[in-house]
One Martini backbone bead per residue (centre of mass of N, CA, C, O) as a GRO file, in nm:
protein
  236
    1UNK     BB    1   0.556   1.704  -2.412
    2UNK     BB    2   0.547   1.428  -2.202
    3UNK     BB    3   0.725   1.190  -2.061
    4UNK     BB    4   0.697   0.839  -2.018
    5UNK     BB    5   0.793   0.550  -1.808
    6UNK     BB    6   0.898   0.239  -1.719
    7UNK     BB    7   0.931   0.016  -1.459
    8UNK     BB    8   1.108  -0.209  -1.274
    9UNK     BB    9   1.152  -0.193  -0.877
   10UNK     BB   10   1.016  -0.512  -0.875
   11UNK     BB   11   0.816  -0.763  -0.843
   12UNK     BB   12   0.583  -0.701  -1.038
   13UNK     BB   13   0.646  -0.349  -0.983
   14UNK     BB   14   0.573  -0.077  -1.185
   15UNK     BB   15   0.705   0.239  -1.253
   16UNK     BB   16   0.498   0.520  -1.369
   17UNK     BB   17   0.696   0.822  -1.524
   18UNK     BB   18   0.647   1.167  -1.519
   19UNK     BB   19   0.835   1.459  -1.685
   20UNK     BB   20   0.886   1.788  -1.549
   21UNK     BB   21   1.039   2.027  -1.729
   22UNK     BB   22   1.196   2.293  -1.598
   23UNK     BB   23   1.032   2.495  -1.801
   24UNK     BB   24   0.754   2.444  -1.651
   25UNK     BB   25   0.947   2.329  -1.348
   26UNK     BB   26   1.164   2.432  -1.117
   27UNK     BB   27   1.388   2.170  -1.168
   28UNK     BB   28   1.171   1.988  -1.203
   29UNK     BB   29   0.971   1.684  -1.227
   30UNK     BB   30   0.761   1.439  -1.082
   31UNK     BB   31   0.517   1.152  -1.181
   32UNK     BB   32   0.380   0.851  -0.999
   33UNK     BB   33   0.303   0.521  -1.032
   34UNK     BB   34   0.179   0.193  -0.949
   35UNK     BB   35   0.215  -0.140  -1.100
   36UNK     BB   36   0.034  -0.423  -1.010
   37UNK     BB   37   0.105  -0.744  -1.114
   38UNK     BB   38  -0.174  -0.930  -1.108
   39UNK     BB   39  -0.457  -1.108  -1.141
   40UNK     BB   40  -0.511  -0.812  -0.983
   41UNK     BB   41  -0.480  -0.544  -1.071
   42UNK     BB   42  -0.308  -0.274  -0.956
   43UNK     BB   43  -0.320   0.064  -0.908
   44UNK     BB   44  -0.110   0.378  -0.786
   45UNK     BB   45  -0.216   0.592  -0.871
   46UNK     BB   46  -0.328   0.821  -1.175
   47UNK     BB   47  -0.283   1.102  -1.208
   48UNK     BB   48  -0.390   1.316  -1.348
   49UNK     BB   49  -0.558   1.390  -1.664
   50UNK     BB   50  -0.330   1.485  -1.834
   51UNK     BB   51  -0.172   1.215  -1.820
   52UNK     BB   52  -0.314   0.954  -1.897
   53UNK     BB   53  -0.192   0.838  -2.215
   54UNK     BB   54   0.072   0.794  -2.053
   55UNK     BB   55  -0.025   0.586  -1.878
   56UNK     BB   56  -0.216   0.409  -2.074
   57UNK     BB   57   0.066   0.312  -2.210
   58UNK     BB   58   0.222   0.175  -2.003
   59UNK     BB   59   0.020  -0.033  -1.907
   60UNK     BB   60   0.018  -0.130  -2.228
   61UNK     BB   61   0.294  -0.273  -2.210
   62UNK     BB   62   0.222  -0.495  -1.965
   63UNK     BB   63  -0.120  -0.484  -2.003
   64UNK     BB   64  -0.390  -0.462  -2.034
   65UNK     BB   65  -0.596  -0.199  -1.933
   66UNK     BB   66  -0.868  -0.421  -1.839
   67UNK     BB   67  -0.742  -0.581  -1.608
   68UNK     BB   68  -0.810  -0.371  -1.419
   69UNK     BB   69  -0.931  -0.347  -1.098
   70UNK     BB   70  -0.734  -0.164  -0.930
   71UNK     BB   71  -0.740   0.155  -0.775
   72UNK     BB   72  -0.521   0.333  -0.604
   73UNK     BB   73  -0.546   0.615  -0.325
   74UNK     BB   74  -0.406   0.825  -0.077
   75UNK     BB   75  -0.559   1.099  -0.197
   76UNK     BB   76  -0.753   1.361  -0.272
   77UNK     BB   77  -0.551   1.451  -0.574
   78UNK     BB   78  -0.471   1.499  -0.869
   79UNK     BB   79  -0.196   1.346  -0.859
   80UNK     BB   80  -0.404   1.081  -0.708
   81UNK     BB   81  -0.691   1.050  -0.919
   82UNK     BB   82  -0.763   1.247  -1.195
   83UNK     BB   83  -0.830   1.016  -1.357
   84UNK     BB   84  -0.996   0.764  -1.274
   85UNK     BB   85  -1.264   0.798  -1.480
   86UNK     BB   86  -1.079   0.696  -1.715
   87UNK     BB   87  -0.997   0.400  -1.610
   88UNK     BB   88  -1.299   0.316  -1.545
   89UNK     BB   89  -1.373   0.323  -1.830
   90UNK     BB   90  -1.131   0.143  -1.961
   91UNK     BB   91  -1.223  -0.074  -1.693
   92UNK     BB   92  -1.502  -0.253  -1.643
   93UNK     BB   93  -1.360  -0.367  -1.336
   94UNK     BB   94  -1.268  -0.121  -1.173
   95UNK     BB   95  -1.201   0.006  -0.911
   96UNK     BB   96  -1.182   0.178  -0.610
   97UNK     BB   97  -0.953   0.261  -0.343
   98UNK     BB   98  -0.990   0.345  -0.023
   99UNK     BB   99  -1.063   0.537   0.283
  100UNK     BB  100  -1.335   0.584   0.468
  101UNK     BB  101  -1.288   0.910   0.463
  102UNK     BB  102  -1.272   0.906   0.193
  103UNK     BB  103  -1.518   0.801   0.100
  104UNK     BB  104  -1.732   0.976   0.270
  105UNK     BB  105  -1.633   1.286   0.078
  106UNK     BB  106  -1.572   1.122  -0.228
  107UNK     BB  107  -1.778   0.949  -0.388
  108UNK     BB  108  -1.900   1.136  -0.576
  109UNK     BB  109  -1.634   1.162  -0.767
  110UNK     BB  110  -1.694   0.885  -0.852
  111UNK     BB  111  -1.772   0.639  -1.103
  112UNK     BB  112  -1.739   0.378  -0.851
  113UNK     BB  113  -1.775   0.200  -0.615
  114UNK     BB  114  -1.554   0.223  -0.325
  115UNK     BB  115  -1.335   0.037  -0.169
  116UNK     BB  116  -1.250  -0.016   0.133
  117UNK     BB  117  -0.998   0.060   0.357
  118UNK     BB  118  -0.926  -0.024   0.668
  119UNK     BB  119  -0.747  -0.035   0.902
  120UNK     BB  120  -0.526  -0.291   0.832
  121UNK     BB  121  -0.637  -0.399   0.614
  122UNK     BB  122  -0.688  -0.617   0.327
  123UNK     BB  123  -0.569  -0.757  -0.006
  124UNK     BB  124  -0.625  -0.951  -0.231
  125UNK     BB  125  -0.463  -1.060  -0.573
  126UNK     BB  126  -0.362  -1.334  -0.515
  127UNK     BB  127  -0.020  -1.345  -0.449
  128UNK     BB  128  -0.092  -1.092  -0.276
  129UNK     BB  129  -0.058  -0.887   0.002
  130UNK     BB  130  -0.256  -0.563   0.098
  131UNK     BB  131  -0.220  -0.320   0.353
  132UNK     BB  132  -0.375  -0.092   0.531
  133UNK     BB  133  -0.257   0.287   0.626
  134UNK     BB  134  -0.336   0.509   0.834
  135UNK     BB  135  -0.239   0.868   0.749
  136UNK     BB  136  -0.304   1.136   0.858
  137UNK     BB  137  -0.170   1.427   0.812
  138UNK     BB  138   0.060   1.210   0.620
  139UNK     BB  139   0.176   1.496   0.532
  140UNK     BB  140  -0.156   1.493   0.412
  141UNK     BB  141  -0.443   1.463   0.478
  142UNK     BB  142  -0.717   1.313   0.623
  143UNK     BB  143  -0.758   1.054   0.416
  144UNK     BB  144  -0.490   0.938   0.442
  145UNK     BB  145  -0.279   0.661   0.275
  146UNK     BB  146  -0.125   0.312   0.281
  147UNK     BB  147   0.022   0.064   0.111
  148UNK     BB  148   0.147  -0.276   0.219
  149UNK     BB  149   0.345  -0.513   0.032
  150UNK     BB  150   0.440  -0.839   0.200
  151UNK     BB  151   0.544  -1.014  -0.051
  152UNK     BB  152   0.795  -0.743  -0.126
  153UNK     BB  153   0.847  -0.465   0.081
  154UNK     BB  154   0.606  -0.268  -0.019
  155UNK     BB  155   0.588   0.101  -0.003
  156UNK     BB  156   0.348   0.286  -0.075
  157UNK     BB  157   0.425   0.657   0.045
  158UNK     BB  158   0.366   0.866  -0.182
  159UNK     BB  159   0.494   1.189  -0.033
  160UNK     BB  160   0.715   1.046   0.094
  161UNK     BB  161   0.987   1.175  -0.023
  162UNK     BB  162   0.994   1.417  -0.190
  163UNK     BB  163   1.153   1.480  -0.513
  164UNK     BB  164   1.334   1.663  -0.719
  165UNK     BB  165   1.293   1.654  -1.027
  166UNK     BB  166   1.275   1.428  -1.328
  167UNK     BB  167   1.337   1.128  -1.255
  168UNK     BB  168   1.540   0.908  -1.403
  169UNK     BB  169   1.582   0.710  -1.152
  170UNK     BB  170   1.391   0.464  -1.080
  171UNK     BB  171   1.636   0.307  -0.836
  172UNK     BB  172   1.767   0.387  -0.524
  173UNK     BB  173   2.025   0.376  -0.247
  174UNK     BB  174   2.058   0.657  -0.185
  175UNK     BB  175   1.951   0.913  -0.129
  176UNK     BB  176   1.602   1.107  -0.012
  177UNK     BB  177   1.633   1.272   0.235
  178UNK     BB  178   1.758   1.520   0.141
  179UNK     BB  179   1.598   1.637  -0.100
  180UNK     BB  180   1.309   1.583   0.033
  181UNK     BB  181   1.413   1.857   0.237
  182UNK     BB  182   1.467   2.049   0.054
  183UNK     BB  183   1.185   2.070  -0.052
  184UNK     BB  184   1.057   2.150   0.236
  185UNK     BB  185   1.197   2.405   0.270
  186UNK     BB  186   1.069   2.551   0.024
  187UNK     BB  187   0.776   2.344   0.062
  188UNK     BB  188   0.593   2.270   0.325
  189UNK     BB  189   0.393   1.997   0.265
  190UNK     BB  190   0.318   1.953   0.576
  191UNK     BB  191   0.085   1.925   0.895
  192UNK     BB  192   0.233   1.857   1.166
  193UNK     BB  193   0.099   1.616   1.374
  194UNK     BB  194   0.104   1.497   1.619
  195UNK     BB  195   0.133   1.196   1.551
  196UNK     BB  196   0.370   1.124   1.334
  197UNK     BB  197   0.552   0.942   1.491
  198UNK     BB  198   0.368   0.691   1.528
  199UNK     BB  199   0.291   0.718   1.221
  200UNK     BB  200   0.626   0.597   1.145
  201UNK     BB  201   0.694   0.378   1.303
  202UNK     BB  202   0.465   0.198   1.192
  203UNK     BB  203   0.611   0.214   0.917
  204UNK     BB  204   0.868   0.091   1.011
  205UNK     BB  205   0.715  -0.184   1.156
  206UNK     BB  206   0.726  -0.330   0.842
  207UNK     BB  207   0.992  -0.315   0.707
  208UNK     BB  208   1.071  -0.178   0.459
  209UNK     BB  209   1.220  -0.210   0.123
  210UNK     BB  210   1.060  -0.067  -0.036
  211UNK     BB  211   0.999   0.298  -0.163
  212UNK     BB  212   0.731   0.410  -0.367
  213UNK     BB  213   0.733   0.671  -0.460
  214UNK     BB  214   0.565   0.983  -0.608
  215UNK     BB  215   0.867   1.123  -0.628
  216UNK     BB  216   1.088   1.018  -0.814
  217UNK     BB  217   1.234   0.817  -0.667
  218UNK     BB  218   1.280   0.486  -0.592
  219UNK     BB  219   1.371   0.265  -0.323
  220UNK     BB  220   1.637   0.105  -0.152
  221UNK     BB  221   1.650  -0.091   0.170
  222UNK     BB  222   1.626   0.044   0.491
  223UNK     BB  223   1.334   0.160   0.601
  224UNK     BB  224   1.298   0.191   0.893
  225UNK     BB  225   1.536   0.377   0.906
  226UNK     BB  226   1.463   0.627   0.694
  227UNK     BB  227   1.163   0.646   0.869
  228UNK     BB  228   1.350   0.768   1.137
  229UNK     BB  229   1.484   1.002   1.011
  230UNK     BB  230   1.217   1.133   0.897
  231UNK     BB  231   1.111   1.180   1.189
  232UNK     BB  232   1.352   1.332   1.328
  233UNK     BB  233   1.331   1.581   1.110
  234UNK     BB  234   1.058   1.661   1.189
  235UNK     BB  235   1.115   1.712   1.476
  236UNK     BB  236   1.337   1.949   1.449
   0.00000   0.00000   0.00000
């Protein structure tokens, strides 16, 4: 039985994460997901398939998991969507929301037309305006891409900055360039295309103050310098 935990870590902003103990996966990981409460509430990654019900008690910690509107999610892949068509029965209400190539290749497996958002479009929530960011092969999936909610400066960033470990500190203002960087030297899981740089710049250059991560604890701090550091770093 793997731990689900909630936490708030930022405005109505809520990390939801399964510890999976070193028993398991060698040095332990996390997967996590991110609600966001709002008029129209969204869920930012569903977990695999297996983990549905300790995600689906955590949102219901928070509110009623039927006020889902929003599914989001970075690229098609379990620990990114795997959830998805248990969350769309659950929540009658719910779309999924994806890049236009995600949606392309993959809405076949979706069990409700999903909600396109074209590179640079926003999704209004209520209360937030929400942006998408087209990010193939950054760090990996041609469809990939993130959501940078504008009004807390807060990025989903995925895969970006993935940290080993069971995650156990919701919010860190310390390293996380570190660990995440020890992690791809072990298991390089980068497509190192071509653009890298110009879409680092380009999420640099929203200055997000949270980074979301999807693995790993999430940061506060300048985003901007961060994930020029992580430029750099991948330049190298």
């Amino acid at each position: 039985m793997f731990t689900t935990r909630i936490d708030e870590v930022a405005a109505g902003i809520h990390r939801i994460s399964t510890a999976i103990p070193p028993a398991v996966a060698p040095g332990g990981f996390s997967f996590n997901q991110y609600l966001v409460d709002d008029d129209e509430a969204l869920l930012f990654h569903t977990g695999a398939r297996s983990l549905f019900p300790g995600v689906s008690e955590a949102v219901r910690r928070v509110m009623p998991l039927e006020r889902l509107r929003y599914v989001a999610f970075s690229h098609y892949e379990q620990d990114e969507c795997g959830a998805l068509n248990l969350l769309l029965a659950a929540a009658p209400q719910a779309v999924p929301v994806c890049s236009a190539v995600n949606a392309m290749v993959n809405a076949d497996g979706m069990d409700r037309p999903p909600r396109v958002l074209r590179d640079g479009e926003t999704l209004v929530t209520g209360r937030r305006t929400l942006e998408w960011i087209d990010a193939p092969h950054l760090p990996h999936a041609w469809e990939n891409g993130f959501l940078f909610d504008r009004s807390s400066s807060t990025l989903f960033c995925g895969d970006l900055f993935t940290q080993p470990g069971t995650g156990d500190v919701p919010i860190t203002e310390g390293d996380i360039l570190g660990p995440s960087e020890t992690m791809r030297g072990r298991m390089d899981y980068y497509a190192h295309g071509p653009r890298d740089g110009k879409l680092i710049e380009r999420l640099a250059g929203l200055e997000p103050r949270t980074l979301a991560c999807m693995h790993g604890s999430a940061w506060s701090g300048d985003g901007a310098a961060l994930l020029r550091e992580l430029g750099a770093a991948l330049a190298r």
